[in-house]
C-alpha positions as CSV (number, residue, x, y, z in Angstrom):
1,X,46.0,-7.4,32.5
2,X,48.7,-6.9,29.7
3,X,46.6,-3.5,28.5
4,X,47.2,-2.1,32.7
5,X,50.2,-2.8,32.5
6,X,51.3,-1.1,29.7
7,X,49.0,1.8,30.6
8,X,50.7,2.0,33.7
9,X,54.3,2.1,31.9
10,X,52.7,5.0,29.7
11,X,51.8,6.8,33.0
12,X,54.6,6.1,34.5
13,X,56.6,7.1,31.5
14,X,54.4,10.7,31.3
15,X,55.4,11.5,34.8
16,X,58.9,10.6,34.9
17,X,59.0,13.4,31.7
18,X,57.5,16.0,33.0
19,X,59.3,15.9,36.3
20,X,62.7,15.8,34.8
21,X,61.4,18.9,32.2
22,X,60.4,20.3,35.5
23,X,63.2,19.7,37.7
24,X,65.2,21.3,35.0
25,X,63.5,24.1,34.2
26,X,63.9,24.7,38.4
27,X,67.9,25.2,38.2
28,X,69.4,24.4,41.4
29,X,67.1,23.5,44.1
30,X,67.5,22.0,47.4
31,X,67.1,18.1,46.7
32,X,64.3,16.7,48.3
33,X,66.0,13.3,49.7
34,X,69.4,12.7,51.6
35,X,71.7,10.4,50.3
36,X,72.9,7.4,52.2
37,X,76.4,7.6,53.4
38,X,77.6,5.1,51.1
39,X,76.6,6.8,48.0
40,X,80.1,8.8,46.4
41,X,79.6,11.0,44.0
42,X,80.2,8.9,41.0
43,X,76.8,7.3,42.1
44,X,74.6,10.0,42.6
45,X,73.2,10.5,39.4
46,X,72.0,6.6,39.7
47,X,70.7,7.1,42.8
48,X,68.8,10.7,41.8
49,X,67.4,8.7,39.0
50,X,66.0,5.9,41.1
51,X,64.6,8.1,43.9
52,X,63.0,10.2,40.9
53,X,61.1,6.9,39.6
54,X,60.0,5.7,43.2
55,X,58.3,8.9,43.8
56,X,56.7,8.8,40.7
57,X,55.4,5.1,41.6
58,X,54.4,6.1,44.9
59,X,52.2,8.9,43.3
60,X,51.3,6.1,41.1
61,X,50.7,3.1,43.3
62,X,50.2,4.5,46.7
63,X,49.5,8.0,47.2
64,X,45.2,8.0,46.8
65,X,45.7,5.5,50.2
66,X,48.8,6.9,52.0
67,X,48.8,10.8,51.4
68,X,47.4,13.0,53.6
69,X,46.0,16.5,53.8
70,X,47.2,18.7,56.1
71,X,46.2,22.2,56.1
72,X,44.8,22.1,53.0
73,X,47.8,20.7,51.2
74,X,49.1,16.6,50.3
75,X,51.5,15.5,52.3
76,X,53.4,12.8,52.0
77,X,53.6,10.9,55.4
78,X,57.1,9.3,57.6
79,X,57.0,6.2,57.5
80,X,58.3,4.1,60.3
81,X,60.7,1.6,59.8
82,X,58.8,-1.4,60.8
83,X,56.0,0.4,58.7
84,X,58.2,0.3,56.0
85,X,59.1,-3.5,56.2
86,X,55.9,-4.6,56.6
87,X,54.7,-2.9,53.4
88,X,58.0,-4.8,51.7
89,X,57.4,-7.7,52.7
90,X,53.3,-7.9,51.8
91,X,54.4,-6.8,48.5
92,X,56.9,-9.1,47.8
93,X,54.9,-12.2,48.8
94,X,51.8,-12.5,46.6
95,X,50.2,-14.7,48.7
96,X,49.6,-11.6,50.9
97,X,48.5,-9.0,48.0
98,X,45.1,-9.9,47.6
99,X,43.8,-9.7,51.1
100,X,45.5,-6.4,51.1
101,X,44.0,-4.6,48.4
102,X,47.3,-3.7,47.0
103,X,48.4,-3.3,43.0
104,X,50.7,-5.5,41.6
105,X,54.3,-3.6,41.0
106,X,57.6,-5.4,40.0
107,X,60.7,-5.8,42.5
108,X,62.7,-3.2,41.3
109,X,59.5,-0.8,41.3
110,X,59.1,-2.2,44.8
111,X,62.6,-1.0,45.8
112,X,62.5,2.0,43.8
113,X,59.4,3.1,45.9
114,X,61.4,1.9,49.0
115,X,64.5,4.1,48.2
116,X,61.9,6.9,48.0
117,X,60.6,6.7,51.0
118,X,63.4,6.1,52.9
119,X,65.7,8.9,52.1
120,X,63.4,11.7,51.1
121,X,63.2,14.4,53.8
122,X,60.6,14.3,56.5
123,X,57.5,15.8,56.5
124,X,56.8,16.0,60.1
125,X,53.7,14.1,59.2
126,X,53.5,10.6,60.3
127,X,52.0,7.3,59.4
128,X,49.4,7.2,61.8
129,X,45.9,5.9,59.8
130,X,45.5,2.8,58.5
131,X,45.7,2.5,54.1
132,X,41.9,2.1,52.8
133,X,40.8,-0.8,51.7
């Protein structure tokens, strides 16, 4: 248990690098999220931080179920919002993790991954298949 974990903090760790190097390297780029009306200015890099390390736990933790390929390429899909809530609320009650098949993340992951998918931009693709088992 303790050696996953701290392989996954490694991994995690590894991506969070390389897409800061990268997002760097980029210059100015359109950001890939919209930011809630109650984020000011003096917030944003926070919130750019934490959107930066849900996506890199959704490639972690979700994406071989919940990606999909369309046209050759990974898409990320929309959720819905009651999609969205129900994944919340299975992973924050561990009675229903098991059943689910679902990894074990921490709360703050949780809402880090949540912040992700709520406020990055569309895909056009949506939720529509149910996660493997």
């Amino acid at each position: 248990m303790q050696r996953t974990r701290t392989t996954k903090a490694i991994c995690t760790i590894s991506v969070l690098t390389v897409m800061l190097a990268l997002q760097q390297c980029a210059g100015k780029k359109e950001v890939p999220f919209t930011y809630p009306k109650v984020v000011t200015a003096e917030m944003r890099p926070a919130f750019d931080e934490q959107f930066q390390r849900g996506h890199a736990l959704y490639e972690i933790n979700c994406s071989g179920c919940h990606t999909q390929v369309v046209n050759g390429k990974k898409v990320i899909p929309d959720f819905t919002r009651d999609q969205l809530i129900g994944y919340m609320l299975r992973m924050r009650y561990p009675s229903h993790r098991k059943p689910l098949h679902e990894t074990f993340i921490s709360r703050q992951e949780l809402m880090d991954v949540e912040l992700f998918l709520k406020h990055r931009k569309p895909s056009g693709c949506s939720m529509t298949t149910p996660p493997k088992p």
